[in-house]
PDB file of N, CA, C and O in Angstrom:
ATOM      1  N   UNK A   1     -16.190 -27.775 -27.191  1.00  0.00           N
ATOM      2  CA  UNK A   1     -16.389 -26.424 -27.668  1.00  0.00           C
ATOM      3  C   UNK A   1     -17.588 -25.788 -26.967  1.00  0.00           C
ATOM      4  O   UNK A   1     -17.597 -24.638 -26.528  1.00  0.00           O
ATOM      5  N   UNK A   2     -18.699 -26.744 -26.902  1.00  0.00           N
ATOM      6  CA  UNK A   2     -19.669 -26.216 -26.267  1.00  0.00           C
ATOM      7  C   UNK A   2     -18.857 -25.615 -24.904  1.00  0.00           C
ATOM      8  O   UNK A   2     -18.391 -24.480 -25.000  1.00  0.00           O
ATOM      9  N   UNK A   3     -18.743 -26.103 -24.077  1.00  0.00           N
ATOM     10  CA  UNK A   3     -18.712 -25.872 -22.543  1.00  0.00           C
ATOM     11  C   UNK A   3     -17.599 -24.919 -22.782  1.00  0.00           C
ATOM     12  O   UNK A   3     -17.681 -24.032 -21.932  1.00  0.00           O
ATOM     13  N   UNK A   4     -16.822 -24.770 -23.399  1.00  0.00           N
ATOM     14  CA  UNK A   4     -15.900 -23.618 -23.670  1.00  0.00           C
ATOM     15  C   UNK A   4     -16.672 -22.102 -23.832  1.00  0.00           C
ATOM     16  O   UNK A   4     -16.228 -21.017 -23.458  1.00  0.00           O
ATOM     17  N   UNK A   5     -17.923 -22.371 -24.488  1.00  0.00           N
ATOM     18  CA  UNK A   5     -18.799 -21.198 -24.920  1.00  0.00           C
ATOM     19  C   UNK A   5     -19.744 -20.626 -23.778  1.00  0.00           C
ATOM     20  O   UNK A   5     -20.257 -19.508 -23.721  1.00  0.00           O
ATOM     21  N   UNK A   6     -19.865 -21.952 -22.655  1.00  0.00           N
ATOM     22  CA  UNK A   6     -20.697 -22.246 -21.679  1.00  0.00           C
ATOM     23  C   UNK A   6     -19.858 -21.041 -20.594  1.00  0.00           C
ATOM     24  O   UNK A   6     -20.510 -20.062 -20.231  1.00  0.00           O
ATOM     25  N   UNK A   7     -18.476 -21.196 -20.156  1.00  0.00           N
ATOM     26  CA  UNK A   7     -17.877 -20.336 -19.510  1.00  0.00           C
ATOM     27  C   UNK A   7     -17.643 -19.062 -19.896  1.00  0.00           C
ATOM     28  O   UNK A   7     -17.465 -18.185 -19.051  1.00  0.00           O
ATOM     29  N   UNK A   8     -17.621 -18.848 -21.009  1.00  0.00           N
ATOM     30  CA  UNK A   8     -17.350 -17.401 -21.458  1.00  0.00           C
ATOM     31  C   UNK A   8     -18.957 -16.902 -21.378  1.00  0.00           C
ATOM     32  O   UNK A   8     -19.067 -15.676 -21.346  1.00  0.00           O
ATOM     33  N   UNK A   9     -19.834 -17.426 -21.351  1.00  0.00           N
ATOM     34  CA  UNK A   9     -21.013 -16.501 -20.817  1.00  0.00           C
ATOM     35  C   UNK A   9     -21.042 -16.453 -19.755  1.00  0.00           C
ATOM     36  O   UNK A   9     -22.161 -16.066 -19.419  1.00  0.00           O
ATOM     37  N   UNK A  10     -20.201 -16.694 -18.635  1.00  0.00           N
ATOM     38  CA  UNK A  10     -20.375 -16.438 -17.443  1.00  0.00           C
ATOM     39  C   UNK A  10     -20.111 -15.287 -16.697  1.00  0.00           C
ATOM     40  O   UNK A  10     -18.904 -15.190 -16.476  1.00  0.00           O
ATOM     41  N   UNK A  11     -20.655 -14.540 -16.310  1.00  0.00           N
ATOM     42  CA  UNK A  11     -20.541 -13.057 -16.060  1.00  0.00           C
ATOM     43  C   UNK A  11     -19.463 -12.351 -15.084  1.00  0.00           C
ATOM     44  O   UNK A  11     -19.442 -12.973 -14.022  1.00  0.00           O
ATOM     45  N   UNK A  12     -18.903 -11.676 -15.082  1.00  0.00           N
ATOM     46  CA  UNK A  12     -17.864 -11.686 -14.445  1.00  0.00           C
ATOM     47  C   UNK A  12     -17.798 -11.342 -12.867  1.00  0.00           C
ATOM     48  O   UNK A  12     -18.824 -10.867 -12.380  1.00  0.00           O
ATOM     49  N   UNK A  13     -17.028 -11.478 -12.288  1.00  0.00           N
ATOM     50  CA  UNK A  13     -16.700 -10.733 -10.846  1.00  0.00           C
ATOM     51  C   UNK A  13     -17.169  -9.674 -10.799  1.00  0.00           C
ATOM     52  O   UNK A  13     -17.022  -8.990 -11.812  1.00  0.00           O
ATOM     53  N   UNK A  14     -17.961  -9.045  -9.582  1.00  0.00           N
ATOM     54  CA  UNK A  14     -18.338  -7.562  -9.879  1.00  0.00           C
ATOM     55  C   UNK A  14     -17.468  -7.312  -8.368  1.00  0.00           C
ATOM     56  O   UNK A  14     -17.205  -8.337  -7.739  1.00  0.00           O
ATOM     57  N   UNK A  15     -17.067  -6.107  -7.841  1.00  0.00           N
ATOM     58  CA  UNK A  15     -16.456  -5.748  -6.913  1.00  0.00           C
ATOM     59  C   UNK A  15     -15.942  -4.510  -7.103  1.00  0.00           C
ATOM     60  O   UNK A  15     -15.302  -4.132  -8.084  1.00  0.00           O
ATOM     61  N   UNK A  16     -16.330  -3.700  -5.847  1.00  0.00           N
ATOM     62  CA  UNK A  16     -15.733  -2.148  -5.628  1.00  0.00           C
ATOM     63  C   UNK A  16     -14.729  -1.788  -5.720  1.00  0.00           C
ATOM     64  O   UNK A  16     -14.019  -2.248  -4.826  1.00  0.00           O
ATOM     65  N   UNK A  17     -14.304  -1.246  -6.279  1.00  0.00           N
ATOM     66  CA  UNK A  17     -12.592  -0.356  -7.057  1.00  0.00           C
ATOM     67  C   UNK A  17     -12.857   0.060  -5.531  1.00  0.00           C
ATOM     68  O   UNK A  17     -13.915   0.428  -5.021  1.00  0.00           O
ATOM     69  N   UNK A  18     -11.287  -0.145  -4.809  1.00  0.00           N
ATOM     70  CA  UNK A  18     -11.235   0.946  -3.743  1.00  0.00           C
ATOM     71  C   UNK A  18     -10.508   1.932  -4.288  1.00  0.00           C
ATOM     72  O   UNK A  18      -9.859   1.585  -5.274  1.00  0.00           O
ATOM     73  N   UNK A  19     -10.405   3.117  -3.937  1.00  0.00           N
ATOM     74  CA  UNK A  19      -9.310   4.143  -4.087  1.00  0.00           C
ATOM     75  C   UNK A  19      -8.397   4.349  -3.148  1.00  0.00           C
ATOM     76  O   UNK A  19      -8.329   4.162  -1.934  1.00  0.00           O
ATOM     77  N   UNK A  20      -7.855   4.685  -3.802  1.00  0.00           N
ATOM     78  CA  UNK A  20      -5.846   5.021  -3.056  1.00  0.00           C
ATOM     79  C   UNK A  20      -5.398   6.193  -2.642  1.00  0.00           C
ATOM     80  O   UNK A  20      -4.858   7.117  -3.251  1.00  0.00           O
ATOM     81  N   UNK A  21      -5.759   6.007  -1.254  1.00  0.00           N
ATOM     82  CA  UNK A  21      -5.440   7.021   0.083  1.00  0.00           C
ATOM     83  C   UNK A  21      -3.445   7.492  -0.243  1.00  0.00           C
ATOM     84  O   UNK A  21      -2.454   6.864  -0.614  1.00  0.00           O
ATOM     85  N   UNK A  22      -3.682   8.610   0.081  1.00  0.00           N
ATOM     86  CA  UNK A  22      -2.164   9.094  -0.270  1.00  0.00           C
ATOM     87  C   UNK A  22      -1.913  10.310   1.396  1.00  0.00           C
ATOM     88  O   UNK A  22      -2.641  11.044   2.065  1.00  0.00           O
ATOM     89  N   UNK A  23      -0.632   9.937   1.404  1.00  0.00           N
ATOM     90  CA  UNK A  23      -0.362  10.637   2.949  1.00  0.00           C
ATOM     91  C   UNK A  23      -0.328  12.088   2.529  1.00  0.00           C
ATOM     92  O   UNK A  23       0.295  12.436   1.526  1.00  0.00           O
ATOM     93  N   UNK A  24      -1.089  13.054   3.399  1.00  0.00           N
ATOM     94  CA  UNK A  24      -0.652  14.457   3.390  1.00  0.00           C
ATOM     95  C   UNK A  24       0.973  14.869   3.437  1.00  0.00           C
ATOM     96  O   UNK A  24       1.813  14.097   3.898  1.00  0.00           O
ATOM     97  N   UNK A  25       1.249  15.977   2.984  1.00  0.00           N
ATOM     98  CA  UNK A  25       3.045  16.244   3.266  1.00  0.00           C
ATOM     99  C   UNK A  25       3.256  16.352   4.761  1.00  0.00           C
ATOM    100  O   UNK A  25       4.331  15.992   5.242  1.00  0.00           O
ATOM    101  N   UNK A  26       2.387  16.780   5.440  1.00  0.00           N
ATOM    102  CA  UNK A  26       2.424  17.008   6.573  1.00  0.00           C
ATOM    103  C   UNK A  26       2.597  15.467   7.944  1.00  0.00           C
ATOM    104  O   UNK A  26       3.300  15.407   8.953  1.00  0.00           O
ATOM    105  N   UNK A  27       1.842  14.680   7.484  1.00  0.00           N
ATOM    106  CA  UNK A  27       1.664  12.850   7.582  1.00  0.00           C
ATOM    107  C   UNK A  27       2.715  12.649   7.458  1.00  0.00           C
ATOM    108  O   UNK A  27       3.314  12.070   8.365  1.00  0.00           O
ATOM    109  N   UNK A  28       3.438  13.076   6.182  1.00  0.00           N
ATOM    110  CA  UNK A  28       4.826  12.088   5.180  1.00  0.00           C
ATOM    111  C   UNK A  28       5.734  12.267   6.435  1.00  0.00           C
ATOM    112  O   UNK A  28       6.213  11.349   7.101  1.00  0.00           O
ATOM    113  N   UNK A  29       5.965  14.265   6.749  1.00  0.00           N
ATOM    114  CA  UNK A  29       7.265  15.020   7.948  1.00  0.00           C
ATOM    115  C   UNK A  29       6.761  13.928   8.737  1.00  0.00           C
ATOM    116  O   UNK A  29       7.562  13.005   8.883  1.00  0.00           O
ATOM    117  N   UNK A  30       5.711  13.807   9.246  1.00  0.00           N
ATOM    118  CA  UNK A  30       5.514  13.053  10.614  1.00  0.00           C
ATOM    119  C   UNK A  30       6.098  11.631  11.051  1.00  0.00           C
ATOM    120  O   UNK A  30       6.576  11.157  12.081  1.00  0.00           O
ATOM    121  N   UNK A  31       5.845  11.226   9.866  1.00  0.00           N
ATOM    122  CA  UNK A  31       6.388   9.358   9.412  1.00  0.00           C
ATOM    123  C   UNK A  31       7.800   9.575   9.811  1.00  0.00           C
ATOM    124  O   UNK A  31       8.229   9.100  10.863  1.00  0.00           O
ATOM    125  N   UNK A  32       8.596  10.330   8.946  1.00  0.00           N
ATOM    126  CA  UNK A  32       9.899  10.283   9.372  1.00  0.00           C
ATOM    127  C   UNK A  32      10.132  10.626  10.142  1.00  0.00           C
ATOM    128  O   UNK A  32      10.751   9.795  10.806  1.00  0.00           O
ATOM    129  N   UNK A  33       9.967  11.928  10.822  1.00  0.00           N
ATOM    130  CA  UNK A  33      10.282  12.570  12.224  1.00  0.00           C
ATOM    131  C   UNK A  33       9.774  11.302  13.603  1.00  0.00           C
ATOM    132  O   UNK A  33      10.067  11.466  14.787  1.00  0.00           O
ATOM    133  N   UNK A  34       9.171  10.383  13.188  1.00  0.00           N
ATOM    134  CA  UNK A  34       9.372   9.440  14.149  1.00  0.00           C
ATOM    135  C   UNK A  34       9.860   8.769  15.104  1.00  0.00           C
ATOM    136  O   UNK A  34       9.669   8.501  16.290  1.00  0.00           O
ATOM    137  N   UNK A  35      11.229   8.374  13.404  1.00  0.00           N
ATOM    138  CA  UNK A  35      12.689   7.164  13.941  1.00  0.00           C
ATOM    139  C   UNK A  35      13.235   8.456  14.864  1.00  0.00           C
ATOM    140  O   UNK A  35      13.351   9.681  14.822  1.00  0.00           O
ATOM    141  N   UNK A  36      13.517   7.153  15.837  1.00  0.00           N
ATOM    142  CA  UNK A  36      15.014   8.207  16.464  1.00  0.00           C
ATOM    143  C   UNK A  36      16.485   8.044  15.640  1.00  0.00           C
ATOM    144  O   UNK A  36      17.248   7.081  15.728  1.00  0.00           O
ATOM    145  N   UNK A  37      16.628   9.001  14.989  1.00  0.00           N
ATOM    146  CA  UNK A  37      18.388   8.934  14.502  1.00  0.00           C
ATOM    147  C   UNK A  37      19.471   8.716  15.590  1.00  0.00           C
ATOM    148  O   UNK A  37      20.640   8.699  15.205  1.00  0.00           O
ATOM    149  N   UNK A  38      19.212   8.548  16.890  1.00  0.00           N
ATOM    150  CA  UNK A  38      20.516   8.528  17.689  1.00  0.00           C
ATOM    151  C   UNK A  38      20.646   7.455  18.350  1.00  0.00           C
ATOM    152  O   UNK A  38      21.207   7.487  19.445  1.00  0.00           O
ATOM    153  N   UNK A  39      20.070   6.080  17.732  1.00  0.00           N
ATOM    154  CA  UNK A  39      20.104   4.612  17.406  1.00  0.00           C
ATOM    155  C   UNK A  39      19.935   4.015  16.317  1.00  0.00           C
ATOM    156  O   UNK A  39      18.966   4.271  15.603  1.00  0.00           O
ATOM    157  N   UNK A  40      21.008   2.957  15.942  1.00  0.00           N
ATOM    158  CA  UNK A  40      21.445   2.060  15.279  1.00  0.00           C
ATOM    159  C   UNK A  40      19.560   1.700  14.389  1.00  0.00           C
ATOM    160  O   UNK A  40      19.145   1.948  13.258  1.00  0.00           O
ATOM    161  N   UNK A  41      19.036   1.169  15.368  1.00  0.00           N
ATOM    162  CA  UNK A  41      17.534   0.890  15.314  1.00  0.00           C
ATOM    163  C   UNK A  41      16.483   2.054  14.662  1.00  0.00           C
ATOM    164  O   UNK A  41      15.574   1.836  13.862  1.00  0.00           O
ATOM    165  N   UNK A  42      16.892   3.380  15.259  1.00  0.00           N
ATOM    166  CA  UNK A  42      15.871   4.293  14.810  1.00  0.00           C
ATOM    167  C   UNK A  42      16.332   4.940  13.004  1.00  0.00           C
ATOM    168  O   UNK A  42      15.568   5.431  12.173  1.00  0.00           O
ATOM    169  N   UNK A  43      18.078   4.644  12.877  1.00  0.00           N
ATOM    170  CA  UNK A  43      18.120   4.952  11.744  1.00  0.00           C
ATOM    171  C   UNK A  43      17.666   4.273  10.829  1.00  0.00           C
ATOM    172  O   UNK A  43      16.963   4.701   9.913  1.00  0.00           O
ATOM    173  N   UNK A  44      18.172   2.684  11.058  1.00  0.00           N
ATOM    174  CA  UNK A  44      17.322   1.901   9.885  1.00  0.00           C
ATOM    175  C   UNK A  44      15.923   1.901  10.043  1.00  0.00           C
ATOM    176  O   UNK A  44      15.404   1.453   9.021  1.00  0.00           O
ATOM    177  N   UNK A  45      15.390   2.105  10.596  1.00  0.00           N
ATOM    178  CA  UNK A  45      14.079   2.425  10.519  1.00  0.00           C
ATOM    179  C   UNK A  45      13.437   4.165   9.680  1.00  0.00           C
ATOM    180  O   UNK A  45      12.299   4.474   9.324  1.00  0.00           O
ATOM    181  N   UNK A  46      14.389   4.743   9.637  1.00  0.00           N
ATOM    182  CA  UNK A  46      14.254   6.005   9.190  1.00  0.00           C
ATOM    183  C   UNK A  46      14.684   5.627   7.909  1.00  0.00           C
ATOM    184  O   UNK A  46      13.857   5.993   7.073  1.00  0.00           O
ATOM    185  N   UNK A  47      15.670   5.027   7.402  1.00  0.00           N
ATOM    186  CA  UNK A  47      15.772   4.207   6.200  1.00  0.00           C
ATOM    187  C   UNK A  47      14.651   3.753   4.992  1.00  0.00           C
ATOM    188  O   UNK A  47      14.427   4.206   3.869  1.00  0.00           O
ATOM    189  N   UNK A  48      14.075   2.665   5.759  1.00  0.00           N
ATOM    190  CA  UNK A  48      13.591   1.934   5.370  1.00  0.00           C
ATOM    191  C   UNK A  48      11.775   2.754   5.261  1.00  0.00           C
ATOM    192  O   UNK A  48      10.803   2.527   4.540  1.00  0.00           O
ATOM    193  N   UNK A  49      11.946   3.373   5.964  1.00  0.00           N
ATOM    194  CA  UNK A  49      10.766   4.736   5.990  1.00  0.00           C
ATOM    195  C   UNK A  49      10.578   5.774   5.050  1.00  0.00           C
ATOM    196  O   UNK A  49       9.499   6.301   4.780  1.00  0.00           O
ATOM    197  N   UNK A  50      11.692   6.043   4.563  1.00  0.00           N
ATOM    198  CA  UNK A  50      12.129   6.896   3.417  1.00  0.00           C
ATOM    199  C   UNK A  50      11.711   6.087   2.114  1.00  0.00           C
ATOM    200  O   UNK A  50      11.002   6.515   1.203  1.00  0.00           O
ATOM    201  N   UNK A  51      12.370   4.668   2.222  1.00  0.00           N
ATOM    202  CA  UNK A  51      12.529   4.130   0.689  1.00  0.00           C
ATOM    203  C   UNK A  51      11.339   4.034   0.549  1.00  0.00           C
ATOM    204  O   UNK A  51      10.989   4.180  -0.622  1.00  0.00           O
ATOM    205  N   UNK A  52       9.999   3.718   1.740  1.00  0.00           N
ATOM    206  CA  UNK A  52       9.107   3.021   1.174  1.00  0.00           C
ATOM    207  C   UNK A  52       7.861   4.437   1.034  1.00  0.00           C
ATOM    208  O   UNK A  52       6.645   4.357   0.859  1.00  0.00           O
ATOM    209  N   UNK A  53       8.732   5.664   1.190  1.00  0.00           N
ATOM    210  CA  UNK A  53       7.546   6.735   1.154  1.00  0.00           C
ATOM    211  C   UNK A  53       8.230   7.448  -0.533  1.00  0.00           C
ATOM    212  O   UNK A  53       7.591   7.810  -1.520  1.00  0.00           O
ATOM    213  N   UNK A  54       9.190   7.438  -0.379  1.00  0.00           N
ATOM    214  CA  UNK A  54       9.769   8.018  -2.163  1.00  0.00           C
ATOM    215  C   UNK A  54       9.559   6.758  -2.926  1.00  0.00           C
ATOM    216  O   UNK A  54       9.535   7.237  -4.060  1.00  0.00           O
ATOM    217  N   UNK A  55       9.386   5.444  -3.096  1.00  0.00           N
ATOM    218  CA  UNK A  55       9.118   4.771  -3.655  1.00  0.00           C
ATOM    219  C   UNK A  55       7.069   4.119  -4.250  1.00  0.00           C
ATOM    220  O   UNK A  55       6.639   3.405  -5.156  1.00  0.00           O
ATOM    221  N   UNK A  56       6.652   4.634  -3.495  1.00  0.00           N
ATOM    222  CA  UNK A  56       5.574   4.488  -3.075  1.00  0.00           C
ATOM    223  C   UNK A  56       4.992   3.185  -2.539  1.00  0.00           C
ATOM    224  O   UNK A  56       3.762   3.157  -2.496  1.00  0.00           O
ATOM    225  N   UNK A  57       5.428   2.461  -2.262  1.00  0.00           N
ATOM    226  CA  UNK A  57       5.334   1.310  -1.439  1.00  0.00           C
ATOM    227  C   UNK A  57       4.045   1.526  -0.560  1.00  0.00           C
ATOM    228  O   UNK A  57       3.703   2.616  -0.100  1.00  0.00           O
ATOM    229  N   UNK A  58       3.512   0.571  -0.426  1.00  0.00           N
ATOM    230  CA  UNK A  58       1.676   0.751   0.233  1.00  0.00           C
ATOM    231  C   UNK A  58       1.278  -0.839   0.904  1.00  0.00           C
ATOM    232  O   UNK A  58       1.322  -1.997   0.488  1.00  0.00           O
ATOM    233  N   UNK A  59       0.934  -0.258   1.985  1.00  0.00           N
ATOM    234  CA  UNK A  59       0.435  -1.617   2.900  1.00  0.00           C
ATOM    235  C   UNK A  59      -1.309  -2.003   2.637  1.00  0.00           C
ATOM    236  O   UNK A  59      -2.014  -1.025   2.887  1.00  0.00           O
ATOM    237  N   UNK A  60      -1.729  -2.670   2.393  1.00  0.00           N
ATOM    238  CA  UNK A  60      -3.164  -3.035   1.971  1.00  0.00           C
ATOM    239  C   UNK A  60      -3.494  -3.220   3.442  1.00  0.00           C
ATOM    240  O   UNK A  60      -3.027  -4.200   4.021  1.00  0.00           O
ATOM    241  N   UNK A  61      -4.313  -2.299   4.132  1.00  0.00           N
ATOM    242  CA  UNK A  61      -5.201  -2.541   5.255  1.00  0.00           C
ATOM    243  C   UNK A  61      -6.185  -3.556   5.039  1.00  0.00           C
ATOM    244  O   UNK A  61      -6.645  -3.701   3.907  1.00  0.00           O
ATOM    245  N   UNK A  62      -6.618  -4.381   6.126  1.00  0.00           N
ATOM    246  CA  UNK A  62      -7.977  -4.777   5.952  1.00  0.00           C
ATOM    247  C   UNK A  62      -8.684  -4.662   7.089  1.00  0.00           C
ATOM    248  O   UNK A  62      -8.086  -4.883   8.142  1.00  0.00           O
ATOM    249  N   UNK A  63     -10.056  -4.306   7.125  1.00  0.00           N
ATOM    250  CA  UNK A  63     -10.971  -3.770   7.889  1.00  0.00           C
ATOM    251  C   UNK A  63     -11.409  -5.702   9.079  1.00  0.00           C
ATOM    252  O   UNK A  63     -11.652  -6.705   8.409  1.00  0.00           O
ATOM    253  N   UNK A  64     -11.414  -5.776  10.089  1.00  0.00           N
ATOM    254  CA  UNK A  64     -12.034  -6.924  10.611  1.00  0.00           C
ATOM    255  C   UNK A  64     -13.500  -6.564  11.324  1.00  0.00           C
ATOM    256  O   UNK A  64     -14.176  -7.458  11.832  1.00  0.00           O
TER     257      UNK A  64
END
């Protein structure tokens, strides 16, 4: 019980909330206007570009 009491005084993680960058509308046209539609390749990619911008789907950058 002790050492049970021992961890719960242990103070927690401290760490910076990042905030959540959101694409301009103007960014969003751009993303899509990318794919080329007049390949097999550029459509699914225009696809899969769409789902993950109306869905909100988000890539975690990390800085090196």
């Amino acid at each position: 019980m002790h050492h049970c009491q021992l961890v719960l005084t242990m103070p927690s993680k401290r760490y910076e909330k990042r905030t959540i960058d959101y694409l301009a509308r103007a960014e969003i046209e751009a993303v899509i206007a990318a794919a080329d539609l007049t390949t097999r390749a550029g459509r699914r990619n225009s696809t899969l570009l769409l789902l993950a911008l109306q869905t909100g789907l988000r890539s975690r950058s990390q800085s090196i």
